[in-house]
N, CA, C and O atoms as CSV, one atom per row, in Angstrom:
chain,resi,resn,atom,element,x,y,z
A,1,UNK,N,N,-47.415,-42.444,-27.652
A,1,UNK,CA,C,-46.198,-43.208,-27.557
A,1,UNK,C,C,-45.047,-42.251,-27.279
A,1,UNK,O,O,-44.948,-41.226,-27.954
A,2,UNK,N,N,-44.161,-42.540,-26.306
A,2,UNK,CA,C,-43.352,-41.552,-25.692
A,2,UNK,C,C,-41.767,-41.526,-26.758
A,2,UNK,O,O,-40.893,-40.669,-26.877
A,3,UNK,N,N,-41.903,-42.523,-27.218
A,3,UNK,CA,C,-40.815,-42.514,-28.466
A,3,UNK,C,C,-41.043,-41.786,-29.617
A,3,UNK,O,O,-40.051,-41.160,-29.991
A,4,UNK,N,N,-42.060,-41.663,-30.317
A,4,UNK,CA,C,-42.948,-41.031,-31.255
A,4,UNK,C,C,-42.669,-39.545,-31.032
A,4,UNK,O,O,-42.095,-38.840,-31.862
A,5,UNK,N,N,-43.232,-39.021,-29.554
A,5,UNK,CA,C,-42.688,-37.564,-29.233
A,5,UNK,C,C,-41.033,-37.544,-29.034
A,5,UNK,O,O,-40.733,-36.384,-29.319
A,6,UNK,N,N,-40.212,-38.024,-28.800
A,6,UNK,CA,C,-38.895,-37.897,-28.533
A,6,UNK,C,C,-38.770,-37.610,-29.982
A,6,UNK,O,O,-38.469,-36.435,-30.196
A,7,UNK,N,N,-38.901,-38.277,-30.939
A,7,UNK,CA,C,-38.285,-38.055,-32.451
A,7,UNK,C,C,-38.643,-37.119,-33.249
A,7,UNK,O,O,-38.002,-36.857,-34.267
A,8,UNK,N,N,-39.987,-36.332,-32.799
A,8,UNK,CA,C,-40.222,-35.262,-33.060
A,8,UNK,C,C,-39.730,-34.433,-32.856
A,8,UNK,O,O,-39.653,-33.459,-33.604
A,9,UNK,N,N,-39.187,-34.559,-31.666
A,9,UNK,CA,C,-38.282,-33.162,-31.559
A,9,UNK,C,C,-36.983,-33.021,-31.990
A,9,UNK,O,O,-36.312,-31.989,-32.000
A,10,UNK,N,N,-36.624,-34.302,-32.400
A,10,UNK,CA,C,-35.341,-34.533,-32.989
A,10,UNK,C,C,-35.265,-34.139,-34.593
A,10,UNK,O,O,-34.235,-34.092,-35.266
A,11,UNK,N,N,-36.649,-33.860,-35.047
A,11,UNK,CA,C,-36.697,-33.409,-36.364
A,11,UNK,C,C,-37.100,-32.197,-36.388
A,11,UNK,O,O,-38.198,-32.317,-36.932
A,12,UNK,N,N,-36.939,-30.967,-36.141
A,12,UNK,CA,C,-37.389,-29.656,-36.340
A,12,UNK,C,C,-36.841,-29.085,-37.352
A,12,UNK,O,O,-35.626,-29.170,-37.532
A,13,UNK,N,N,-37.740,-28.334,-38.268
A,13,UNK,CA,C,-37.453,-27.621,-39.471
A,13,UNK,C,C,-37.662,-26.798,-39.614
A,13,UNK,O,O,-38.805,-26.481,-39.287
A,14,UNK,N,N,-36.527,-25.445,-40.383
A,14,UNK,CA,C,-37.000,-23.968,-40.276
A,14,UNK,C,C,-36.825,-23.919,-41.579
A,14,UNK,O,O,-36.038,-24.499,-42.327
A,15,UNK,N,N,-37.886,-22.945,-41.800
A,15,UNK,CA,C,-37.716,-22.340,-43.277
A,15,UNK,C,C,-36.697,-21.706,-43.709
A,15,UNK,O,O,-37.175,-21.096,-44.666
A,16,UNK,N,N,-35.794,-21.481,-43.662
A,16,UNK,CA,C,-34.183,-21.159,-43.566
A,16,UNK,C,C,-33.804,-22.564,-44.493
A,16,UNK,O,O,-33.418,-22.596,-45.661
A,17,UNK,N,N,-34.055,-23.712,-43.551
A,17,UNK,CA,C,-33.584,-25.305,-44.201
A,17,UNK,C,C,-34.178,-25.100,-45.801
A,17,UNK,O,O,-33.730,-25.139,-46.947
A,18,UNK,N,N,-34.731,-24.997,-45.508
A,18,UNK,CA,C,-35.827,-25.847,-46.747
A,18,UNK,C,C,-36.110,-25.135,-47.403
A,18,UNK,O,O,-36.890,-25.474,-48.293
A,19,UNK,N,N,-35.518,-23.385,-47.323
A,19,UNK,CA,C,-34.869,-22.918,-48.355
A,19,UNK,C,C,-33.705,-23.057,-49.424
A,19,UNK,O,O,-33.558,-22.804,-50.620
A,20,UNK,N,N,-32.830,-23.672,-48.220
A,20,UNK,CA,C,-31.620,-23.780,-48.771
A,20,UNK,C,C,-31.793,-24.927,-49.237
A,20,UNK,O,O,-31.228,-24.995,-50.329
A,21,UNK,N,N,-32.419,-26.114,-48.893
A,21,UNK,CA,C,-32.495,-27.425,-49.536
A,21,UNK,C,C,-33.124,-26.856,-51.033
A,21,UNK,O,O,-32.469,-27.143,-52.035
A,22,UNK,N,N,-34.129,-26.217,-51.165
A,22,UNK,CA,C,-34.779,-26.038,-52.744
A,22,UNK,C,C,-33.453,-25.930,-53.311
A,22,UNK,O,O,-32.917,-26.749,-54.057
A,23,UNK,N,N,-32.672,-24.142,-52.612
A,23,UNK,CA,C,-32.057,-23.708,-54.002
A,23,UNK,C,C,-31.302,-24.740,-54.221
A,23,UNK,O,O,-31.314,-25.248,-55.342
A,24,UNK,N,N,-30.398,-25.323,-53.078
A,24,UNK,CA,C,-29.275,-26.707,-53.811
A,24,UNK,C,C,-30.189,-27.319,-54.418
A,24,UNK,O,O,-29.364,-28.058,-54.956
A,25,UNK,N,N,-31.187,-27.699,-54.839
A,25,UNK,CA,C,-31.644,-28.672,-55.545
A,25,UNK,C,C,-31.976,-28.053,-57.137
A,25,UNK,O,O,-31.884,-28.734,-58.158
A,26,UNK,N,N,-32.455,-26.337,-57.081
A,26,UNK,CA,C,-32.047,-25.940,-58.235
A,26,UNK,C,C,-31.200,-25.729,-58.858
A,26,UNK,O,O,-31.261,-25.785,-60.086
A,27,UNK,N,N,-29.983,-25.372,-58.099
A,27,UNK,CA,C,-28.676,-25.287,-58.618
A,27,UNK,C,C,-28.393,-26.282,-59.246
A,27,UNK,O,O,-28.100,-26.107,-60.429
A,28,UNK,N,N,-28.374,-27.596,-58.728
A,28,UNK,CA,C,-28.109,-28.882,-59.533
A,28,UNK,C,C,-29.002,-28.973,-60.935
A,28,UNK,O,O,-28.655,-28.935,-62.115
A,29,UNK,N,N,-30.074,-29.085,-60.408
A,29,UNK,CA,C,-30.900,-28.863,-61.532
A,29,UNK,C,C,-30.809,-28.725,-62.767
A,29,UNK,O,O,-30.896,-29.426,-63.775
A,30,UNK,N,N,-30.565,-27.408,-62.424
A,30,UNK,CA,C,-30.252,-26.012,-63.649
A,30,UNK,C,C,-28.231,-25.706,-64.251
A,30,UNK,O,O,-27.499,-24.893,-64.817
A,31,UNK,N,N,-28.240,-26.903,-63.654
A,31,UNK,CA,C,-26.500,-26.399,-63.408
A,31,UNK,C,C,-26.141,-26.685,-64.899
A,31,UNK,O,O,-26.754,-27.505,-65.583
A,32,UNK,N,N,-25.133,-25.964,-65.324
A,32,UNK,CA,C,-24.786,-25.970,-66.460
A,32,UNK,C,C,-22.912,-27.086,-66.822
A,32,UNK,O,O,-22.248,-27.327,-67.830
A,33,UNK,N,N,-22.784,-27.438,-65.276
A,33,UNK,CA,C,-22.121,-28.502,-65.568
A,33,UNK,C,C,-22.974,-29.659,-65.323
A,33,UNK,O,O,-24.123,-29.630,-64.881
A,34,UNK,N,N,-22.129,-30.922,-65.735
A,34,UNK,CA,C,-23.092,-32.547,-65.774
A,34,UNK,C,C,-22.983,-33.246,-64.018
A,34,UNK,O,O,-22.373,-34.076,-63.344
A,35,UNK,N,N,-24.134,-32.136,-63.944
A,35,UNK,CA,C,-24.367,-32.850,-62.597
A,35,UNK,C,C,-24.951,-34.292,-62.578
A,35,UNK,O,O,-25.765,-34.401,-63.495
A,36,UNK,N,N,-24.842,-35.266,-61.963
A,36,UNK,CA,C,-25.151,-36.459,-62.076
A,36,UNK,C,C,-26.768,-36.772,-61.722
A,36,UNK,O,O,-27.016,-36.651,-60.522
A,37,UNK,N,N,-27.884,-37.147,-62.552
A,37,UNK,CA,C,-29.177,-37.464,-62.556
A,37,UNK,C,C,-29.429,-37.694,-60.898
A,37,UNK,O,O,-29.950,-36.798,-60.234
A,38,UNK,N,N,-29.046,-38.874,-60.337
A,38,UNK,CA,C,-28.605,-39.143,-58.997
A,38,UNK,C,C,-28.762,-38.059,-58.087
A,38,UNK,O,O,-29.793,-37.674,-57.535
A,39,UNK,N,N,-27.488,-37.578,-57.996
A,39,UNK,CA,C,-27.526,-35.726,-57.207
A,39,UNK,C,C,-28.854,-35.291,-57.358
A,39,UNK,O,O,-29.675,-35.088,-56.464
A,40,UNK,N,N,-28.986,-35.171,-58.553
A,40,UNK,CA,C,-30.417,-33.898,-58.494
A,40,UNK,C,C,-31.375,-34.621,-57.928
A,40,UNK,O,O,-32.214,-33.901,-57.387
A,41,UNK,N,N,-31.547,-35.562,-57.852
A,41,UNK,CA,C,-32.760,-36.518,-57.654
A,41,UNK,C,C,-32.715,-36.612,-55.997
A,41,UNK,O,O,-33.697,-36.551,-55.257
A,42,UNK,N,N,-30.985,-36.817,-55.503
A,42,UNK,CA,C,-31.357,-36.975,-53.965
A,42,UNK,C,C,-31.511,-35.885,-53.427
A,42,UNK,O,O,-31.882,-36.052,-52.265
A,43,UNK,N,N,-31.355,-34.280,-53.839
A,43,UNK,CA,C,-31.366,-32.933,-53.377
A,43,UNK,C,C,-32.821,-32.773,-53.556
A,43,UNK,O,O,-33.410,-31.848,-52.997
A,44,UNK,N,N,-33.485,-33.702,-54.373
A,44,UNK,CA,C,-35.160,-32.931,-54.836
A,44,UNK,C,C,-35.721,-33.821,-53.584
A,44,UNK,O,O,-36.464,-33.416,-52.689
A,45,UNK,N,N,-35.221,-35.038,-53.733
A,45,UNK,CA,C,-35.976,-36.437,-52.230
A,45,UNK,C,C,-35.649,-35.603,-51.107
A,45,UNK,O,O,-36.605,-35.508,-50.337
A,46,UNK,N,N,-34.258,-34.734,-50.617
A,46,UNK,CA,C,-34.285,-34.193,-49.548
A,46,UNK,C,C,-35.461,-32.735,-49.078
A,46,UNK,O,O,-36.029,-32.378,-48.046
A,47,UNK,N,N,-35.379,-32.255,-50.452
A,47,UNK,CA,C,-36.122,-30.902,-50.399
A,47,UNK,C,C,-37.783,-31.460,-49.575
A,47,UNK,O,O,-38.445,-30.970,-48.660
A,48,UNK,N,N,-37.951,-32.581,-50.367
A,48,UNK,CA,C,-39.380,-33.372,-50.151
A,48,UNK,C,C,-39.525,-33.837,-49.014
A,48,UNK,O,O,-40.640,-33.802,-48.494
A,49,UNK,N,N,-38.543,-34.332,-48.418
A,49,UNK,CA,C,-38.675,-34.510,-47.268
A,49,UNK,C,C,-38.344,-33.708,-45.851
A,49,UNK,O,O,-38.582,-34.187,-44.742
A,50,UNK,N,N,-37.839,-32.592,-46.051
A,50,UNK,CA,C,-38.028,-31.223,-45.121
A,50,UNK,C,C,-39.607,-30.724,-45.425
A,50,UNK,O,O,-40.355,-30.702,-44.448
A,51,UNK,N,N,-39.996,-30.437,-46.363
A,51,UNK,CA,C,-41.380,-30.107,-46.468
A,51,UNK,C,C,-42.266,-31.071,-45.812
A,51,UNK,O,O,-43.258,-30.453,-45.426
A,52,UNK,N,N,-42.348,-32.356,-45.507
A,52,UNK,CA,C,-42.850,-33.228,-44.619
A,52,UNK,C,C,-42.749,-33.446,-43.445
A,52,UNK,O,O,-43.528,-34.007,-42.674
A,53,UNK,N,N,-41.364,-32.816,-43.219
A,53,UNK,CA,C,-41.186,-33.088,-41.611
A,53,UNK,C,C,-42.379,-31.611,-41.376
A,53,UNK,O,O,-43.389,-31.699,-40.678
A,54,UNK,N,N,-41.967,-30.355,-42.114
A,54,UNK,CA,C,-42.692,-29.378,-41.984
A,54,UNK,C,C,-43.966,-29.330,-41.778
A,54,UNK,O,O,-44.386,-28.821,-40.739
A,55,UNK,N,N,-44.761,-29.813,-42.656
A,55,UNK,CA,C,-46.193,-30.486,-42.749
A,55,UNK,C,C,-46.714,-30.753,-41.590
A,55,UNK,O,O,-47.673,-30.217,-41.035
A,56,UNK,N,N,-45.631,-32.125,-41.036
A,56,UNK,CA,C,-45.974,-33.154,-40.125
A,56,UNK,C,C,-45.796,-31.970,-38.462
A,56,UNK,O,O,-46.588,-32.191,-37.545
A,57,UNK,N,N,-44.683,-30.771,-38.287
A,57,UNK,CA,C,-44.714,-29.436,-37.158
A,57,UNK,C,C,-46.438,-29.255,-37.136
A,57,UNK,O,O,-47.411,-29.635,-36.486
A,58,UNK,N,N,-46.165,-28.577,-38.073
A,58,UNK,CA,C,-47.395,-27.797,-38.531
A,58,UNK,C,C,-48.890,-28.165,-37.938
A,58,UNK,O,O,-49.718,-27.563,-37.253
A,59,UNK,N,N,-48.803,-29.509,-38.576
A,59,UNK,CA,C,-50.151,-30.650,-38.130
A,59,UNK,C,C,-49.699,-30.629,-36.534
A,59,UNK,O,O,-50.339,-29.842,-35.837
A,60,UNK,N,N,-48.644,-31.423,-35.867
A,60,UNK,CA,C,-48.676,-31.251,-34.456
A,60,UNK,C,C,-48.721,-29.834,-33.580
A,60,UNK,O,O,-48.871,-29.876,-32.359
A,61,UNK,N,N,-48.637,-29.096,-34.004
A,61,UNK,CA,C,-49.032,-28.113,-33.519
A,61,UNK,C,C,-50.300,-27.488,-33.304
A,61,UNK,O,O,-50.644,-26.866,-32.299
A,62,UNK,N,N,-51.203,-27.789,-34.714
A,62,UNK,CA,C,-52.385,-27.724,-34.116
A,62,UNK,C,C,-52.689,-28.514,-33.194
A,62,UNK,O,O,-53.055,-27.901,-32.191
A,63,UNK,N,N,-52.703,-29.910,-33.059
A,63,UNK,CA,C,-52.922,-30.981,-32.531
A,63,UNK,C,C,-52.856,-30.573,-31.181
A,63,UNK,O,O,-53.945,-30.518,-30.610
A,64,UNK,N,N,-51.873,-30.280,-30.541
A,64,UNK,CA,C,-51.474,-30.065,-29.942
A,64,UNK,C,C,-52.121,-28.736,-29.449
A,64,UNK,O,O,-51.765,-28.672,-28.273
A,65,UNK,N,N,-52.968,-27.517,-29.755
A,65,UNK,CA,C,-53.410,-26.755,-29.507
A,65,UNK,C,C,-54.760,-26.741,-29.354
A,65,UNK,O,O,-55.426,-25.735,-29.110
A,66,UNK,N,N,-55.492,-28.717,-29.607
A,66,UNK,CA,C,-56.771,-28.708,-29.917
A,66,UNK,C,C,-57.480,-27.969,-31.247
A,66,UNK,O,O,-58.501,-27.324,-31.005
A,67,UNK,N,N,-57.129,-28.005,-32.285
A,67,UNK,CA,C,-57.181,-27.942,-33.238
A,67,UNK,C,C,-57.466,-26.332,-33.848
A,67,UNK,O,O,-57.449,-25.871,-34.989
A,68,UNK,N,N,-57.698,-25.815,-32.675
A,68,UNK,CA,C,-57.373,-23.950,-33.274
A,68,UNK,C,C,-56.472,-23.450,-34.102
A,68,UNK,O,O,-55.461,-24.150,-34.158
A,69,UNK,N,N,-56.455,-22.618,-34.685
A,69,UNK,CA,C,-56.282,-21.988,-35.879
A,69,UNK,C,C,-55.389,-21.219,-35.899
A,69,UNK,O,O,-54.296,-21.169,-36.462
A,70,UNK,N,N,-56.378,-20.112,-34.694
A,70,UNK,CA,C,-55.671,-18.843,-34.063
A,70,UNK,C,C,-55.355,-18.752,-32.371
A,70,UNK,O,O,-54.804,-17.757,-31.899
């Protein structure tokens, strides 16, 4: 489906991101002011969902390479 690939590429993720998504999500976390339950919760849903788009590279790439490795 030619829409399916268009949106893929509209989601690319570097480990850079989804670094920085963790630590904001520990910072909140761990924060020693009253961060709101909420916050931490949508910084942990975002963290979760960069790791999926990641996943989902990852998988198309093999796919995409016929399933090699190396």
């Amino acid at each position: 489906m030619e829409d399916d690939d268009d949106a893929r590429e509209l989601l690319r993720v570097t480990p850079a991101e989804i670094r920085a998504a963790r630590q904001a999500w520990l910072d909140a976390r761990d924060s020693d002011d009253d961060v709101p339950q909420s916050r931490v919760h949508m910084l942990f849903e975002y963290y979760r969902f960069l790791i999926s788009v990641e996943a989902r590279q990852i998988a198309d790439g093999l796919h995409d390479a016929g399933g090699q490795t190396s």
